[in-house]
C-alpha positions as CSV (number, residue, x, y, z in Angstrom):
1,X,-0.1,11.7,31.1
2,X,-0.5,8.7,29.3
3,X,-4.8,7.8,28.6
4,X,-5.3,4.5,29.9
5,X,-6.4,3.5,25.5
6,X,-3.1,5.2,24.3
7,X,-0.2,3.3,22.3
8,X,2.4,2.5,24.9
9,X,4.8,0.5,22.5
10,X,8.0,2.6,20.9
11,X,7.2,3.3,17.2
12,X,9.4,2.0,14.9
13,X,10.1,4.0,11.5
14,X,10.8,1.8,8.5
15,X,12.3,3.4,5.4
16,X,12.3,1.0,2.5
17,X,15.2,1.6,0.2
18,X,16.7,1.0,-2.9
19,X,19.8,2.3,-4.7
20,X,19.5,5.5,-2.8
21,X,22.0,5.8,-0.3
22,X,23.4,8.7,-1.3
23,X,19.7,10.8,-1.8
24,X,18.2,10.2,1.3
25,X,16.0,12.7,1.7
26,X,15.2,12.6,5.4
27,X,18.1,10.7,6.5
28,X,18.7,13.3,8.8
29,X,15.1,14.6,9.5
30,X,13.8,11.2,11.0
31,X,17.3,10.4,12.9
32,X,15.4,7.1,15.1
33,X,14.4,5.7,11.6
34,X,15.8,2.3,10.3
35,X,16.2,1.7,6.7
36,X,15.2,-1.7,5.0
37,X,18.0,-2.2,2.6
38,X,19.1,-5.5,0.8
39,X,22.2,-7.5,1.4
40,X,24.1,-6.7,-1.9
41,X,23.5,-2.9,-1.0
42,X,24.6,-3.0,2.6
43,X,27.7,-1.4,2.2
44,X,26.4,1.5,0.5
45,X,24.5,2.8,2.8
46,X,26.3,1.6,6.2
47,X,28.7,4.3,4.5
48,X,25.9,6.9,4.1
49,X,23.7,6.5,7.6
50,X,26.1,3.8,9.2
51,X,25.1,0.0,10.5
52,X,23.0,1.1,12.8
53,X,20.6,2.3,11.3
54,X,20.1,-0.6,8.8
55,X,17.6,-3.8,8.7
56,X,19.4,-6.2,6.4
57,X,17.0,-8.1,4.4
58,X,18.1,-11.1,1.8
59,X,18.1,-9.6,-2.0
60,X,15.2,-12.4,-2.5
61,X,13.0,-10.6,0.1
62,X,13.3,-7.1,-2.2
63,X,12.1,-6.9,-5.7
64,X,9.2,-5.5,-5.5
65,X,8.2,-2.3,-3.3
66,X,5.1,-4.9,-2.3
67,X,7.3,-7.7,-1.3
68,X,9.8,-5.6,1.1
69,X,6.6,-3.8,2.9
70,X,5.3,-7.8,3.5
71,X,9.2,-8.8,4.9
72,X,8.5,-5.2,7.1
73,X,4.9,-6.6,8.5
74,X,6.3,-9.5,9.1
75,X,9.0,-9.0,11.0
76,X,9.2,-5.6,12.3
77,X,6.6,-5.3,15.6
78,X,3.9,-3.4,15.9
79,X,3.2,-0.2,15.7
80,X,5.2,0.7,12.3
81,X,5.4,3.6,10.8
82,X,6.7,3.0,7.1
83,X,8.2,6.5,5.0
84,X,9.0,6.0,1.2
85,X,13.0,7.1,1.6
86,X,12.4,10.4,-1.0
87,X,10.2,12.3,2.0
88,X,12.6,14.5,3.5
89,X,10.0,15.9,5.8
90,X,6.4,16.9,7.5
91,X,4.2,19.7,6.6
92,X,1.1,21.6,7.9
93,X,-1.3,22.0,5.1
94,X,-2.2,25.2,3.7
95,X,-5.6,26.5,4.9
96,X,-4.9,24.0,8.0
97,X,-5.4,26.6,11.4
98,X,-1.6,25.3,11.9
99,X,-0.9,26.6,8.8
100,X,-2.1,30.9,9.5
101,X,-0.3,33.3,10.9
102,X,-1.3,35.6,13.7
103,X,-3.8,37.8,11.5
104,X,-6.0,34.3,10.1
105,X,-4.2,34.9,7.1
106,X,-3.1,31.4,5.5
107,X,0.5,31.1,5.0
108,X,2.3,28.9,2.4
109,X,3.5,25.3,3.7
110,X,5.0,25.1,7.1
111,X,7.8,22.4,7.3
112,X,7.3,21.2,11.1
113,X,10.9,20.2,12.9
114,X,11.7,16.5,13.9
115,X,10.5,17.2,17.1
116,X,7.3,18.5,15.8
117,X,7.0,15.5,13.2
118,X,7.4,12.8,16.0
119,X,4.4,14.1,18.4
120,X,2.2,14.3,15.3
121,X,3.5,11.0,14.5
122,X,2.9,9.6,18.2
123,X,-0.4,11.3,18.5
124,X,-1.3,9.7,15.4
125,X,-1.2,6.7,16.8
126,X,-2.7,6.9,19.7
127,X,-5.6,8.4,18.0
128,X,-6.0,5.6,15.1
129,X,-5.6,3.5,18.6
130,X,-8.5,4.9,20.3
131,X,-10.8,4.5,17.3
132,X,-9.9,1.7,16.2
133,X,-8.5,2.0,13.4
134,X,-5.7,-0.3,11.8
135,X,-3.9,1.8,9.4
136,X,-3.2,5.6,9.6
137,X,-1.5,8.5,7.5
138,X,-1.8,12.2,6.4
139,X,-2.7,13.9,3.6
140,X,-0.9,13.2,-0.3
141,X,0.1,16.7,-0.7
142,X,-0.2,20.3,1.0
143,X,-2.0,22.1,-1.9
144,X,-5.1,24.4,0.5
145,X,-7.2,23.7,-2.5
146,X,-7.7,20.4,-1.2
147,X,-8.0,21.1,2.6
148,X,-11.6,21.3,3.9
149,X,-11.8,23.4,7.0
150,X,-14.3,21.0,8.5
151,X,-12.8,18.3,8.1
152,X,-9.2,18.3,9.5
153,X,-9.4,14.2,9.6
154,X,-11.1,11.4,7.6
155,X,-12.4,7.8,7.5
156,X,-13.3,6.9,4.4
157,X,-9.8,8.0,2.5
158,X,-6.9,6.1,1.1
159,X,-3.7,6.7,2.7
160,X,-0.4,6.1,0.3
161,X,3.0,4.6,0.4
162,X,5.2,7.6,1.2
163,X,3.4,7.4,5.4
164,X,1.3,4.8,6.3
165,X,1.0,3.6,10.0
166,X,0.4,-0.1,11.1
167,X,-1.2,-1.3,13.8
168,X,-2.1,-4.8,13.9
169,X,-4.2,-6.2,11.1
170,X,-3.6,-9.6,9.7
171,X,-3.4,-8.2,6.3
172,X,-0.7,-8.4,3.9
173,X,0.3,-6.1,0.2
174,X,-0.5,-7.8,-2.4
175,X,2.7,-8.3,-4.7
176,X,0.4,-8.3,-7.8
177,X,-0.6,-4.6,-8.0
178,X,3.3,-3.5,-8.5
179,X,3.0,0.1,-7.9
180,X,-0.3,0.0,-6.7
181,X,0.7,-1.8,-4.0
182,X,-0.6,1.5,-1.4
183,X,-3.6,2.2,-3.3
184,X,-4.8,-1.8,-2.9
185,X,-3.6,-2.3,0.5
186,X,-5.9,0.8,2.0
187,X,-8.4,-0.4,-0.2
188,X,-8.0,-4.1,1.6
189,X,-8.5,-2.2,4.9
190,X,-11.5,-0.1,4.2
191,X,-13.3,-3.1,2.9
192,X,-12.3,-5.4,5.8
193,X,-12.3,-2.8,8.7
194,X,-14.5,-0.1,7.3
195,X,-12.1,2.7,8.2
196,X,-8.8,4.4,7.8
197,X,-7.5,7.1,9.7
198,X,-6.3,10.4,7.1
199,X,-5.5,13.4,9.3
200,X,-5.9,15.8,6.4
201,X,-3.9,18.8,8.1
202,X,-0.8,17.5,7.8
203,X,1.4,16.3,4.7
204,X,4.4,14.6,3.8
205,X,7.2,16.3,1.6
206,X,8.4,14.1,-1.0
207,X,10.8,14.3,-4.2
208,X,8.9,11.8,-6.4
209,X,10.4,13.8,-9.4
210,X,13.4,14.2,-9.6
211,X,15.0,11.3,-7.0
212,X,16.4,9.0,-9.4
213,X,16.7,5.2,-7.7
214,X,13.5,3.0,-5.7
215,X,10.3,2.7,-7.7
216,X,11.0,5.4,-10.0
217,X,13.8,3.5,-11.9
218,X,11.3,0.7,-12.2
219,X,8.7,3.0,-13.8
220,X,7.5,2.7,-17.5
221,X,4.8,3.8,-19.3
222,X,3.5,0.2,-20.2
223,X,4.5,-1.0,-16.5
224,X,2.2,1.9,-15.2
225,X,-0.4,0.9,-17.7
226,X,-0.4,-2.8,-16.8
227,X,-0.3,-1.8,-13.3
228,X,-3.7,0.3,-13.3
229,X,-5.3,-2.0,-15.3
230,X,-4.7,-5.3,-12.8
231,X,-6.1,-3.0,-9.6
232,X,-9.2,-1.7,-11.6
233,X,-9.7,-5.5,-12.4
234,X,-9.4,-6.2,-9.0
235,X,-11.7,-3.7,-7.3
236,X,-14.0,-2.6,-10.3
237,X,-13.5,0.8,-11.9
238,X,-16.5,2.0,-10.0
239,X,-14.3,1.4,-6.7
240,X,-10.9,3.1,-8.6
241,X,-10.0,4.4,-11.9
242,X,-7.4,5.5,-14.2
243,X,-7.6,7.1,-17.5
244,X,-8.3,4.9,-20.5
245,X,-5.9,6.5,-22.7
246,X,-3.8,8.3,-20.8
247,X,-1.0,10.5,-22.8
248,X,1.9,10.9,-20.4
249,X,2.9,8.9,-17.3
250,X,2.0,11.5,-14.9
251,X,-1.4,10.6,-15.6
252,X,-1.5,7.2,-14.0
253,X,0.6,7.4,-10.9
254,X,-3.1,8.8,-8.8
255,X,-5.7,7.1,-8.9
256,X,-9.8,8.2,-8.5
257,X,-10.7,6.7,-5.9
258,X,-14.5,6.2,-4.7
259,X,-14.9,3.6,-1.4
260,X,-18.3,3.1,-0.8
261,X,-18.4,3.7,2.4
262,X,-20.4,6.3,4.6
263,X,-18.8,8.9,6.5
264,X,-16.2,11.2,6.4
């Protein structure tokens, strides 16, 4: 039974894409999904998922990961889900009561089937619905170390690029941050709304590593840099942070992140 405050609009899922239509990680894990492609790459993947499945956007509407998630907000209705197109699928986190066994004892990750993936997804509308709350994902990784038992959801969290959930919100990425894009659009929403919805016990499985195409093409040491460097200036490094002089790459791509906020 449907609550009289639950979502009763289909969900739409919007993979953006880019020179990746032959690694598509969960091409066949979210089967409903439509990916956002541009024009010049149209026949690529019509060959890999088929027409069908594609949005079509002009190649002057891609170029940044920032600019194609505006084109998505823009014209795509409400409620949108958007998946980076390297998460191949949906995990309970370890330490997460969905994540023991029969004797309490924690298991390692537990990939949840399609079917599985779209209730959680549903329900996780419905809840960031009910509480108002604009924007919605799950937790960056499913390492137990950073599960808290009492605390299964949160408020006062980013939420990142590879799942975030839209409701209606007015707001819009801003194109300047460049990779930061996710970090600086949750950060727009917890200073305008005062909330985000993170449901800490599940998490997305991604191949950030080794999935050659999208934003990791783009990637540079000096683009990361320059990247950090224009959010911190935006928000203060008391609000987000990267390491001065960072020695590898890996360093930069998460920031520290401290909204001042009360709350979970």
């Amino acid at each position: 039974m449907v609550g009289a405050d639950e979502m009763r609009d289909e969900v739409t899922i919007a993979i953006p894409s880019y020179r990746r239509a032959r690694r598509l990680a969960g091409a066949e894990y979210f089967k409903g999904a439509k990916y956002v492609v541009p024009e010049s790459q149209r026949d690529e993947y019509t060959a890999t998922v088929g027409a069908g499945r594609l949005v079509v956007i002009q190649d002057s509407e891609d170029g940044c990961i920032g600019r194609k998630r505006n084109w998505i907000l823009r014209n795509i209705d409400r409620p949108v889900l958007m998946i980076d197109d390297d998460v191949e699928g949906l995990a309970t986190v370890e330490g997460s009561h969905e994540g023991r066994d029969g004797t309490g004892k924690v298991n390692q990750r537990k990939k949840l089937t399609p079917e599985q993936a779209q209730a959680v997804i549903e329900h996780g509308f419905n809840l960031a619905n009910e509480w108002g709350c604009v924007l919605w994902g799950i937790a960056m990784n499913e390492d137990g170390r950073n599960y808290q038992q009492y605390k299964p959801f949160a408020l006062t969290e980013v939420v990142l690029g590879p799942f975030q959930g839209h409701l209606e919100h007015g707001l819009m990425y801003d194109e300047r941050m460049g990779t930061k894009e996710d970090y600086d659009f949750s950060l727009q929403v917890l200073n305008r709304f005062r909330k985000v919805l993170r449901i800490n016990k599940y998490s997305y499985l991604c191949r950030h590593g080794d999935n050659a195409g999208g934003i990791v093409s783009m990637r540079t040491m000096e683009r990361e840099l320059a990247d950090c460097r224009a959010i911190e200036r935006k928000w203060g490094r008391a609000i987000i942070h990267y390491p001065l002089a960072p020695r590898k790459i890996t360093e930069l791509l998460n920031g520290n992140v401290n909204a001042p906020i009360r709350g979970v």
